[in-house]
PAFIDREN-416106 format. One record per residue (C-alpha): x, y, z; residue number from 0; residue in three letters. Coordinates in steps of 0.25 Angstrom, whole numbers. Example, Ala and Ser with C-alpha at 12.3 -4.5 7.8 and 13.67 -1.06 7.14 Angstrom:
<pts>
[pt [49,-18,31],0,'ALA']
[pt [55,-4,29],1,'SER']
</pts>
This chain:
<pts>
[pt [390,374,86],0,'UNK']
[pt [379,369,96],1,'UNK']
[pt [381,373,110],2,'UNK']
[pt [373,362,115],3,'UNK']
[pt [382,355,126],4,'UNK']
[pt [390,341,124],5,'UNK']
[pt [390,330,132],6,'UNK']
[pt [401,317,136],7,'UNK']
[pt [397,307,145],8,'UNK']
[pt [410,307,152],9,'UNK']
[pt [411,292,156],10,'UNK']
[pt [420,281,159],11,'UNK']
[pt [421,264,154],12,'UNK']
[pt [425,261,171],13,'UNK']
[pt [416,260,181],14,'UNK']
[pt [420,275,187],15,'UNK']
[pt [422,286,180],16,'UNK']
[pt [422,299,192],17,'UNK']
[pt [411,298,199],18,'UNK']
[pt [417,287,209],19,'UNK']
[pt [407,278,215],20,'UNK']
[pt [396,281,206],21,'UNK']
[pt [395,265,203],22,'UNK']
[pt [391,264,217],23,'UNK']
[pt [377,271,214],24,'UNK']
[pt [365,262,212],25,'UNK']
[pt [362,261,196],26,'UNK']
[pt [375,265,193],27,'UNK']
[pt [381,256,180],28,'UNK']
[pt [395,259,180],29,'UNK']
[pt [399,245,181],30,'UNK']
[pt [394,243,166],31,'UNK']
[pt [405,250,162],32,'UNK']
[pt [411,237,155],33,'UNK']
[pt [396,235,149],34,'UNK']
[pt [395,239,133],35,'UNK']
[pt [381,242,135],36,'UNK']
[pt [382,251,147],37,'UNK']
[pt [391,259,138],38,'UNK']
[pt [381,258,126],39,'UNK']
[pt [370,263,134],40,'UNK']
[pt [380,275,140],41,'UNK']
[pt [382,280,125],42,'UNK']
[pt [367,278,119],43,'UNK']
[pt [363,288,132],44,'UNK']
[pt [375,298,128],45,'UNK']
[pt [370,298,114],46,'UNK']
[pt [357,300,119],47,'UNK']
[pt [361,313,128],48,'UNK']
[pt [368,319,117],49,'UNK']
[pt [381,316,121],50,'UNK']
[pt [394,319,114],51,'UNK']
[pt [402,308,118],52,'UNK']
[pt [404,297,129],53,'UNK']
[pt [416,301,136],54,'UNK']
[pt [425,292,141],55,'UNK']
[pt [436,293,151],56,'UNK']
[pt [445,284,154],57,'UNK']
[pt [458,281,163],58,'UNK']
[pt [470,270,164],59,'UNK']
[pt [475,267,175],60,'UNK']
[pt [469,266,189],61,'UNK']
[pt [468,276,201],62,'UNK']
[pt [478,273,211],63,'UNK']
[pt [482,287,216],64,'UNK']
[pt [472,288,227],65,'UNK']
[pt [479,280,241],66,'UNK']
[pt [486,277,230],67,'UNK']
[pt [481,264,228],68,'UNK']
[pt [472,260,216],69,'UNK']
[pt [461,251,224],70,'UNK']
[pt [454,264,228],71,'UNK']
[pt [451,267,213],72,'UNK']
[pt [446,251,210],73,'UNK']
[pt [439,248,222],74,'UNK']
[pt [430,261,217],75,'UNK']
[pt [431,259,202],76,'UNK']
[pt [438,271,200],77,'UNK']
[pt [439,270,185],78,'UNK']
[pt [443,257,188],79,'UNK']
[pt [441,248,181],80,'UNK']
[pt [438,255,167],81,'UNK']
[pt [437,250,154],82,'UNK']
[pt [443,259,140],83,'UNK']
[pt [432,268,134],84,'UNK']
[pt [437,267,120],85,'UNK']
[pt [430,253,119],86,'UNK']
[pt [417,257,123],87,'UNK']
[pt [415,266,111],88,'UNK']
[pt [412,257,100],89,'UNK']
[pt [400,250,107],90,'UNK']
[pt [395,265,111],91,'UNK']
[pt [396,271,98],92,'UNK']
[pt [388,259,92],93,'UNK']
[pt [377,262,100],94,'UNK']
[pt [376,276,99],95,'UNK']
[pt [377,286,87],96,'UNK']
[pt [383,301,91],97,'UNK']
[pt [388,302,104],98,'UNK']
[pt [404,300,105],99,'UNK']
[pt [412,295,114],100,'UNK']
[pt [426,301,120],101,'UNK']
[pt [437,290,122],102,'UNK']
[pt [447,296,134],103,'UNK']
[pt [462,289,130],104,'UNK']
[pt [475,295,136],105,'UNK']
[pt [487,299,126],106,'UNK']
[pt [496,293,138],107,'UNK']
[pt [494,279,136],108,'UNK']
[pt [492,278,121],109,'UNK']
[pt [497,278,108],110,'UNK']
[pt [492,291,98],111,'UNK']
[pt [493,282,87],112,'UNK']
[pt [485,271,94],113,'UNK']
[pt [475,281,100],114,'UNK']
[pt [471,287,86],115,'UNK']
[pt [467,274,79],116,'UNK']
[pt [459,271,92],117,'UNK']
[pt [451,283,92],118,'UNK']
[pt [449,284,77],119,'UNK']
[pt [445,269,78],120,'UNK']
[pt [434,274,88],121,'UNK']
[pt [430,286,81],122,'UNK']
[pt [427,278,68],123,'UNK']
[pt [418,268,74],124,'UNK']
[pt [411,278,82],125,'UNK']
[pt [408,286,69],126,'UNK']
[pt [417,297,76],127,'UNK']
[pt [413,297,89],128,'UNK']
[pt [427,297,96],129,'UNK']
[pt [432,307,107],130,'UNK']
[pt [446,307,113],131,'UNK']
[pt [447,310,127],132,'UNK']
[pt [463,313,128],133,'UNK']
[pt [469,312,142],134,'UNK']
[pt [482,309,145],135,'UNK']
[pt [482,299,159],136,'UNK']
[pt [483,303,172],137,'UNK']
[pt [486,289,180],138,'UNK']
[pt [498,284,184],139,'UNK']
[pt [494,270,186],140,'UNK']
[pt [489,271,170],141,'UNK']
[pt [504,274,167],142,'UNK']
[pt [510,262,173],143,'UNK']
[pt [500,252,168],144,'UNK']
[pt [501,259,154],145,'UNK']
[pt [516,256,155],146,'UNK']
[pt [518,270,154],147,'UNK']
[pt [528,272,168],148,'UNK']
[pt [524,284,173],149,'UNK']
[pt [514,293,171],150,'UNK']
[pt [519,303,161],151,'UNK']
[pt [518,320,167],152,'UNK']
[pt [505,327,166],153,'UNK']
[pt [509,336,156],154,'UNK']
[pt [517,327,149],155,'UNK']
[pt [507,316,147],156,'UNK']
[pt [500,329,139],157,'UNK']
[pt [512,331,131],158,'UNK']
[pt [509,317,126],159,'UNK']
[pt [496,320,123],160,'UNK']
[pt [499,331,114],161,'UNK']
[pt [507,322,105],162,'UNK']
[pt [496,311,106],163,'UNK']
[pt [489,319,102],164,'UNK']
[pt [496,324,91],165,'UNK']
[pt [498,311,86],166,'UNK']
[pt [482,307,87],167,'UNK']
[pt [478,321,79],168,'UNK']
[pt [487,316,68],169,'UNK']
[pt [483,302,66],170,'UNK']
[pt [470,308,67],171,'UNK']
[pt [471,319,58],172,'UNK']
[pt [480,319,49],173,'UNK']
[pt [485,304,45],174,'UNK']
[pt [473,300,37],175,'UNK']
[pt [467,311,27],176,'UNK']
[pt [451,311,24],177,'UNK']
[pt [454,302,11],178,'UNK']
[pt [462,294,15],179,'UNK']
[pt [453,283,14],180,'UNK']
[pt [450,279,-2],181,'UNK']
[pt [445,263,-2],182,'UNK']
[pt [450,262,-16],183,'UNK']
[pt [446,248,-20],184,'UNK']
[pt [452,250,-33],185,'UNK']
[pt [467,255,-30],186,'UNK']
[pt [464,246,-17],187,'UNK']
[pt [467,259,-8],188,'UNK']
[pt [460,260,2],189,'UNK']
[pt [467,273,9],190,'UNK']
[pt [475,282,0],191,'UNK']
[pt [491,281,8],192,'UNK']
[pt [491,295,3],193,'UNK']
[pt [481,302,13],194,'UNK']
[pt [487,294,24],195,'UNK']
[pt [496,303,31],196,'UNK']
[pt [509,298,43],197,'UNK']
[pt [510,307,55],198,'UNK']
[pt [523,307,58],199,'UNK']
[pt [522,312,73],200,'UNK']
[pt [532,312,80],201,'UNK']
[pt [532,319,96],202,'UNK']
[pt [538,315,109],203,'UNK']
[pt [528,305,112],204,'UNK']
[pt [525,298,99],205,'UNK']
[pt [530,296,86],206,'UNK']
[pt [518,291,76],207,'UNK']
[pt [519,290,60],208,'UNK']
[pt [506,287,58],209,'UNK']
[pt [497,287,48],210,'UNK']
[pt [484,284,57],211,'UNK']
[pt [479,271,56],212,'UNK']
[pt [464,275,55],213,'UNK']
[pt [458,282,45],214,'UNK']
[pt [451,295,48],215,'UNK']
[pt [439,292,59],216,'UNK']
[pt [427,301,57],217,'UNK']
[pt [433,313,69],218,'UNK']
[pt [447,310,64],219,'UNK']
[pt [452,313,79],220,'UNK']
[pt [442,312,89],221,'UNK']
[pt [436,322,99],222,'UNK']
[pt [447,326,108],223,'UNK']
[pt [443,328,123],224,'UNK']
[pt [453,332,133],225,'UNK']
[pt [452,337,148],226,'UNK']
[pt [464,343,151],227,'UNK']
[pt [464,350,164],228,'UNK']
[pt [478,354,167],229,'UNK']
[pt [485,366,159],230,'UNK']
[pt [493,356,151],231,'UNK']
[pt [480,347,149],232,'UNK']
[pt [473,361,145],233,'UNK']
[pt [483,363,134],234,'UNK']
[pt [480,348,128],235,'UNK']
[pt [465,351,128],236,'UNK']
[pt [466,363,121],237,'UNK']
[pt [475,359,111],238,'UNK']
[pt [468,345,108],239,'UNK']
[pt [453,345,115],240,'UNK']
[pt [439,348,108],241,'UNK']
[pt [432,341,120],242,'UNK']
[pt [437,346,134],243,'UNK']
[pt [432,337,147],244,'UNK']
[pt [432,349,158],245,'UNK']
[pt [435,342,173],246,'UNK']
[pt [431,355,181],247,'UNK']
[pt [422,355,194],248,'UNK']
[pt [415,369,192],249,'UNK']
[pt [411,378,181],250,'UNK']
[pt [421,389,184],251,'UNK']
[pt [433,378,182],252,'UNK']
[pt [425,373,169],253,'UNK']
[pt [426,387,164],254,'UNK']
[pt [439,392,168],255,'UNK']
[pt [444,377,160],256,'UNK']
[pt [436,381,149],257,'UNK']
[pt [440,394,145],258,'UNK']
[pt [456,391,147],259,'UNK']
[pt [453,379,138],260,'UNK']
[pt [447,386,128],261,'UNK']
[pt [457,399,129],262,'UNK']
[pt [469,387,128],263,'UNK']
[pt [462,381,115],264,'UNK']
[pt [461,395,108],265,'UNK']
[pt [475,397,113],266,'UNK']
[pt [480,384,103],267,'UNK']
[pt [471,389,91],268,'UNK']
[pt [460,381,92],269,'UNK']
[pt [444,387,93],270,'UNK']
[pt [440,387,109],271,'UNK']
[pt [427,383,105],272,'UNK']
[pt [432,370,96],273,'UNK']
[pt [432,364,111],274,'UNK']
[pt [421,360,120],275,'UNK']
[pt [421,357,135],276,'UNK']
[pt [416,345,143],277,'UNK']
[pt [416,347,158],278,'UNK']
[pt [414,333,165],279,'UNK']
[pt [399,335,173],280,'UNK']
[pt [393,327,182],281,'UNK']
[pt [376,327,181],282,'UNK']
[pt [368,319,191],283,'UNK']
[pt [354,322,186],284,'UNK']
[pt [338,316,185],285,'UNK']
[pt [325,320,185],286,'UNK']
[pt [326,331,194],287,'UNK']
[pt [335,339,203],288,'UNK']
[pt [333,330,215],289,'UNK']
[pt [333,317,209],290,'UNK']
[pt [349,322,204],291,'UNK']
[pt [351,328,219],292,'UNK']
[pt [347,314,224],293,'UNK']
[pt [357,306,213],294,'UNK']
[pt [369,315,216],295,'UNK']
[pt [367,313,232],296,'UNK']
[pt [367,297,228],297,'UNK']
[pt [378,298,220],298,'UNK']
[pt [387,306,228],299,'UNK']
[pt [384,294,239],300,'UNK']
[pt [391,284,228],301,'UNK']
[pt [404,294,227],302,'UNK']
[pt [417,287,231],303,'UNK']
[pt [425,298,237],304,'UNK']
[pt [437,286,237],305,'UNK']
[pt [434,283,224],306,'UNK']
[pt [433,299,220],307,'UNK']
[pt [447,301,227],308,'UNK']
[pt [455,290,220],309,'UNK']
[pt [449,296,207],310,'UNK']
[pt [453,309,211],311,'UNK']
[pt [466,305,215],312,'UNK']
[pt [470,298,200],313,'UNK']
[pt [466,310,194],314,'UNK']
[pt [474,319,202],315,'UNK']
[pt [484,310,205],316,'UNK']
[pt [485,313,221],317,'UNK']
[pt [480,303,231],318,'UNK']
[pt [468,310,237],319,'UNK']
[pt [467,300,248],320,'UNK']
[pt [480,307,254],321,'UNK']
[pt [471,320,256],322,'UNK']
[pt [460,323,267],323,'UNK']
[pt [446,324,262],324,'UNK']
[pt [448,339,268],325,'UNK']
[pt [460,341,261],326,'UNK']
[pt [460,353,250],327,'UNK']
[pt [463,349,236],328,'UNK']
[pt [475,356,233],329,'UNK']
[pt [480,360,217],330,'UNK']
[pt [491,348,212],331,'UNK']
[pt [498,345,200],332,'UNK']
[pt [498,331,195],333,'UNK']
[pt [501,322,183],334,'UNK']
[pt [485,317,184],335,'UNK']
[pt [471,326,181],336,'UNK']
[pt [475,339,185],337,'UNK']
[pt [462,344,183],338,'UNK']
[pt [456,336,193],339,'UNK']
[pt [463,341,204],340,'UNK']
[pt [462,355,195],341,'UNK']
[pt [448,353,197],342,'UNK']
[pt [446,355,211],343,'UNK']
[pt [459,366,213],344,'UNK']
[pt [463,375,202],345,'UNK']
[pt [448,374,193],346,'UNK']
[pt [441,377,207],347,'UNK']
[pt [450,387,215],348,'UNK']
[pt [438,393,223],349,'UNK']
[pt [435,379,230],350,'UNK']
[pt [444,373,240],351,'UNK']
[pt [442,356,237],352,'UNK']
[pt [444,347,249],353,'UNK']
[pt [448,331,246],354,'UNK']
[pt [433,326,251],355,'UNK']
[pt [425,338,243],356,'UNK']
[pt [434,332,230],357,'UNK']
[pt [431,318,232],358,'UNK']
[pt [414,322,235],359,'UNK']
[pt [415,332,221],360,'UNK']
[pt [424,322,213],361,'UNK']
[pt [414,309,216],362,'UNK']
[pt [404,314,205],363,'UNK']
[pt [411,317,192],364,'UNK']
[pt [426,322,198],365,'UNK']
[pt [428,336,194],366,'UNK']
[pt [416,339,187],367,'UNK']
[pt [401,346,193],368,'UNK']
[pt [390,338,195],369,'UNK']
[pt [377,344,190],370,'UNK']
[pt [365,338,199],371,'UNK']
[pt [350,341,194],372,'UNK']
[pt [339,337,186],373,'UNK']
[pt [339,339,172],374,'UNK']
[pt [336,354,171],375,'UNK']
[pt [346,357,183],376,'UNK']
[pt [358,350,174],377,'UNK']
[pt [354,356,162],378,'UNK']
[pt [355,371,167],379,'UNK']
[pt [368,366,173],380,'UNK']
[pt [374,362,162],381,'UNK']
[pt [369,371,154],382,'UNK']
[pt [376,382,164],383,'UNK']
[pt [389,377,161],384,'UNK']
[pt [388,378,146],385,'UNK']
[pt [384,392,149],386,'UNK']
[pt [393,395,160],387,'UNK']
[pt [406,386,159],388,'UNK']
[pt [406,385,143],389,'UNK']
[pt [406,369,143],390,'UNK']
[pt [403,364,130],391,'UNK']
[pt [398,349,136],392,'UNK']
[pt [399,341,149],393,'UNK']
[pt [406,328,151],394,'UNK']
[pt [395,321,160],395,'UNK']
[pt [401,311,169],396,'UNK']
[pt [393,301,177],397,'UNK']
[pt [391,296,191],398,'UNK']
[pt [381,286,187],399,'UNK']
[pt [383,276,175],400,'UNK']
[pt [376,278,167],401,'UNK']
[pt [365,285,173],402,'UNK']
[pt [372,298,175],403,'UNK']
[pt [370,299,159],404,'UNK']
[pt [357,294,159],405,'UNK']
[pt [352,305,169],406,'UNK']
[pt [358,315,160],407,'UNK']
[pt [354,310,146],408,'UNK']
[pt [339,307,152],409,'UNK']
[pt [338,319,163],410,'UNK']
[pt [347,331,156],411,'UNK']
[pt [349,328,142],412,'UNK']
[pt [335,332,138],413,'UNK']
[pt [336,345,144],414,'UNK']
[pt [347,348,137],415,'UNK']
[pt [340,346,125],416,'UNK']
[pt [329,354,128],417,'UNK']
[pt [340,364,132],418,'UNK']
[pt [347,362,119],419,'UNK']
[pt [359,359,125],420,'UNK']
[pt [362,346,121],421,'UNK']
[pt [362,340,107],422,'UNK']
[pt [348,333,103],423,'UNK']
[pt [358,325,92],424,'UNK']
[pt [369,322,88],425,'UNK']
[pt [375,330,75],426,'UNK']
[pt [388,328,70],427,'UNK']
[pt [394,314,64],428,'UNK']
[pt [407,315,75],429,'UNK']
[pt [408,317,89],430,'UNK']
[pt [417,330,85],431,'UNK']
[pt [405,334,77],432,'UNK']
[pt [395,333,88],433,'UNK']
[pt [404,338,97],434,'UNK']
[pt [409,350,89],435,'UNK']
[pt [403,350,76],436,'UNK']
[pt [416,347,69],437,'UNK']
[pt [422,335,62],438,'UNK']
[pt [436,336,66],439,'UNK']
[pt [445,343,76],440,'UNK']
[pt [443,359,77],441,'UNK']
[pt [452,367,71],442,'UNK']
[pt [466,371,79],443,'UNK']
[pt [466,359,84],444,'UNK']
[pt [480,350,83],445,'UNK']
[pt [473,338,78],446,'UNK']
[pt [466,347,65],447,'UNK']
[pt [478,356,65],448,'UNK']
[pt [488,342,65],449,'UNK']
</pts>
């Protein structure tokens, strides 16, 4: 298999993502985020960097823990207002040929059943393209506007994932065999009933007969990405993941992640290697050294540490404007993002964080570095943590729209080339393909093994 290093454009249809603020700097498009052509453009410089896929995240709900007030958050666009990324894919995948495009949808909110025919929709009119992001919802506020009540447990709401996705692999899998599809004009069958299989799952949290309603789509089940951070999140990553999003400020944490996920993967039968790691990295870059010193000065200008705090806040859910900007950030257990408060305690025991030096790191990128150099000085970089931490890929996350990816694609791309580093073009039919080099899910995993 290649070891060239694989990339995501880790992005967001709102005009924040997490680098709050960052609309404030001069040139910056975030605003176009309800433009088609902005996201045309986004996708045709992806494919041309050799991108795997356009990584989508995506929330429901608003952030109201911080004062606990939600003006804070829409005052400073703090993923709010946000549009759904599943729409955009059609009018990307038009334009562009190769690169894939991950689609983040929570199993809290949703149907399996309904999900499924979604994303084999998708992965059929992209030519299979489709990635799904799983997460499982973090927001209270997404809860009650859902009509959910309260929010479910943390470990619960993983619980439900496990049968989501259960049901998904068998829709996906197992309910429609390769020829099913005959167009018999003659005998006027168009599918044969007999290689169309029921389901019959029933579990705690769904009860779905089946058989799919789509015919199979060129991945069958699409990529799976996952993040979990936690120890119960861990376990649904290595039990469902082939793409993991790795939220770790240092290289140290990135490593330690790694190698437990890979031990806990061999521990469930599957091949340690049949996954790849994406840690989220911010890369402020141009011509040379200084020019991406004197961008990263103006953009830590634009931070909002307000902003920063109220995203913070939602993802831990604990109000950071109750603390002192010289307060120590202590280890807590909560029902939202544990490993962003993971990030800056357990994942980095050696470093004591204080409130204000949280709100300063998180204003670029929340818990990931930021690489700052011209092309060369990125490149070694990057090429260090293939080296050093075992990282497979990087999901690049912006802080200016879109010229954060330009500045890759035109300044670092072509080193990488030169380096060998990154792909010259793409390969494979499938995301999965170009990703992995296979057509369907690896082997030991639940959804081959369903």
């Amino acid at each position: 298999m290649s070891d060239h290093l694989h990339f995501n454009l880790f992005t967001m249809n709102s005009v924040e993502h997490v680098s709050p603020g960052s609309w404030t700097i001069p040139g910056d498009q975030s605003h176009r985020y309800t433009d088609r052509e902005y996201w045309t453009d986004v996708a045709r410089t992806a494919e041309r960097g050799g991108f795997d896929a356009i990584f989508f995240a995506d929330v429901r709900g608003i952030y109201d823990v911080y004062d606990d007030d939600r003006d804070p958050a829409i005052q400073r666009a703090i993923q709010t207002p946000s549009n759904m990324p599943q729409a955009l894919v059609p009018a990307m995948a038009e334009v562009t040929d190769d690169i894939g495009f991950a689609v983040t949808r929570s199993t809290s909110y949703v149907h399996p059943y309904q999900l499924a025919r979604e994303l084999s929709t998708l992965d059929h009119v992209t030519d299979g393209r489709i990635a799904f992001n799983v997460v499982t919802s973090y927001l209270e506020s997404a809860a009650e506007n859902l009509g959910m009540g309260d929010r479910m447990e943390h470990d619960e709401r993983y619980d439900r994932a496990d049968e989501f996705m259960d049901v998904c692999y068998r829709l996906w899998e197992d309910s429609w065999e390769d020829d099913a599809i005959v167009r018999d004009a003659e005998s006027e069958t168009y599918t044969d009933p007999e290689n169309v299989h029921a389901i019959d799952y029933e579990g705690e949290y769904f009860t779905v007969p089946g058989p799919h309603g789509c015919e199979p789509s060129p991945q069958r089940s699409p990529v799976i990405y996952q993040a979990g951070s936690s120890d119960r999140g861990r376990r649904f990553a290595a039990t469902n993941a082939e793409g993991v999003f790795v939220s770790q400020p240092t290289k140290e944490a990135t490593r330690d992640y790694i190698e437990d996920m890979r031990e806990r993967v061999g521990d469930r039968g599957r091949d340690p290697d049949s996954l790849k790691f994406f840690p989220g990295i911010v890369v402020i870059t141009g011509e040379t050294d200084e020019v991406a010193r004197e961008k990263h000065e103006t953009y830590k200008e634009h931070i909002s540490v307000e902003g920063t705090l109220s995203l913070l806040s939602g993802f831990i859910d604990m109000d950071f404007s109750e603390l002192e900007p010289d307060q120590k950030v202590e280890h807590i257990e909560t029902d939202a993002i544990r490993g962003t408060i993971n990030a800056f305690t357990k994942n980095d025991p050696d470093r004591e964080w204080t409130v204000e030096e949280v709100a300063q790191f998180a204003g670029l990128g929340t818990t990931s570095p930021v690489i700052v150099g011209g092309p060369e000085t990125v490149a070694d970089e990057l090429e260090a943590w293939q080296e050093e931490v075992g990282v497979d890929g990087f999901n690049l996350k912006e802080v200016t729209r879109p010229g954060s990816l330009r500045d890759f694609v035109d300044y670092v791309v072509p080193v990488l080339r030169e380096r060998g580093l990154i792909r010259e073009e793409y390969e494979g039919e499938t995301l999965r393909e170009n990703m992995f080099e296979r057509r369907g899910l690896p082997d030991g995993h639940p959804g081959a093994d369903s």
